[in-house]
C-alpha positions as CSV (number, residue, x, y, z in Angstrom):
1,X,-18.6,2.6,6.2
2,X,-15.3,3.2,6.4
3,X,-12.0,1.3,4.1
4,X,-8.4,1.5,5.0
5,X,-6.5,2.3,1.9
6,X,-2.9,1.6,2.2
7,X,-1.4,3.6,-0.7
8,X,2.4,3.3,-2.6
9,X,5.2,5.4,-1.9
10,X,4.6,6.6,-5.7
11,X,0.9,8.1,-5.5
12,X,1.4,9.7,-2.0
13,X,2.3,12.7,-3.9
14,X,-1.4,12.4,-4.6
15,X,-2.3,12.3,-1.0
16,X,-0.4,14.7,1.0
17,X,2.5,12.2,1.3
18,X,-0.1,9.6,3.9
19,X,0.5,6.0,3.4
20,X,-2.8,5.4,4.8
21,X,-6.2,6.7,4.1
22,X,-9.6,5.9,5.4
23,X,-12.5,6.3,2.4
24,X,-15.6,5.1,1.7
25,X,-17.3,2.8,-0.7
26,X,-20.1,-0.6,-1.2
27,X,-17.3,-2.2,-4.0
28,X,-14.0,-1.3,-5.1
29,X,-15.4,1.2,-8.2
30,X,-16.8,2.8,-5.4
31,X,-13.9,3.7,-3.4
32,X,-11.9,4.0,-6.2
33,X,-14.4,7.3,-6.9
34,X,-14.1,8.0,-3.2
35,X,-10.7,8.3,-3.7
36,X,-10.5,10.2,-6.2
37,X,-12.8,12.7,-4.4
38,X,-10.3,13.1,-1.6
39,X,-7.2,12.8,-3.4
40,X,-8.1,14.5,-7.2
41,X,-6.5,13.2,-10.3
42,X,-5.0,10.0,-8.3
43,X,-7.9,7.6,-10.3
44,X,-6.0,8.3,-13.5
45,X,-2.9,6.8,-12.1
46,X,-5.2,3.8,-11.2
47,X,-7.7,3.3,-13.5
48,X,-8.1,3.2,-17.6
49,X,-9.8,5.1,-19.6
50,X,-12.8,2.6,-19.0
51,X,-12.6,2.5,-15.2
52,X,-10.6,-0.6,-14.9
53,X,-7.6,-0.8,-12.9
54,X,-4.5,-0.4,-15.3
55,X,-2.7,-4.1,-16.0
56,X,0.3,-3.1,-14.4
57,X,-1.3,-2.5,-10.7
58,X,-2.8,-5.0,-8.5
59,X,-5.8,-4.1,-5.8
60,X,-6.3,-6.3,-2.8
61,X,-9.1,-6.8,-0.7
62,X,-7.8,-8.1,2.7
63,X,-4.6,-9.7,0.8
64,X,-7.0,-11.2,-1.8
65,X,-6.5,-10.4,-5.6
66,X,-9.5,-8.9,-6.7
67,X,-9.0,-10.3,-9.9
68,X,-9.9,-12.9,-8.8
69,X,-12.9,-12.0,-7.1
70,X,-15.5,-9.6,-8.7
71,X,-13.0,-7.2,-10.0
72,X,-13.9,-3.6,-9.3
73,X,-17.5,-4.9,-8.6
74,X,-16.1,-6.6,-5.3
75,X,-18.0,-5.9,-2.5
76,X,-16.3,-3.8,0.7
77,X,-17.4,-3.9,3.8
78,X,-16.4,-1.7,7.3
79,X,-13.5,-2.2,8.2
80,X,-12.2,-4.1,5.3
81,X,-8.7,-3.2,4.0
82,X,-7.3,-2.4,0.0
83,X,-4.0,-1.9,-0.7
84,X,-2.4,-0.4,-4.1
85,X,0.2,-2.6,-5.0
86,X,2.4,-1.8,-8.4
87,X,3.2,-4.6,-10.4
88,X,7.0,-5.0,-10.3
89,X,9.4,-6.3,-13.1
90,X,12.8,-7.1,-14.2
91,X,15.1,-9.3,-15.6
């Protein structure tokens, strides 16, 4: 099964500078460890030390929230497309 992953300019440094990579996984926790796999120490960047996503990024499953879906248990499928947004702020 294969995921597009579109990833920010800030963790490319993670990924040999590609905006886009194709990885594997059944759920989000799964990729996420794919990722990590291909791209070493970049799951630190995304995740807590409990394997959650940290508060101030936001993963999307085909421009859904999954927050508001089953969280890192939210099921993938071929083809299906997660992109790494970081939460912006200001004032």
């Amino acid at each position: 099964m294969s995921v597009k992953v579109l990833v920010p300019t800030a963790l490319q440094k993670f990924t040999n500078n590609q905006a886009t990579l194709e990885c594997s996984g059944a759920s989000i926790g799964e990729l996420l460890n794919s990722l990590e796999q291909a791209c070493p120490g970049i799951k630190e960047r995304l995740c807590d030390e409990k394997g959650q996503p940290r508060r101030f990024l936001n993963l999307y499953v085909n421009s859904e929230d999954i927050r508001f879906l089953e969280g890192t248990d939210t099921p993938l499928k071929d083809g299906d497309e997660v992109s790494i947004v970081p939460a912006v702020a200001g004032g």
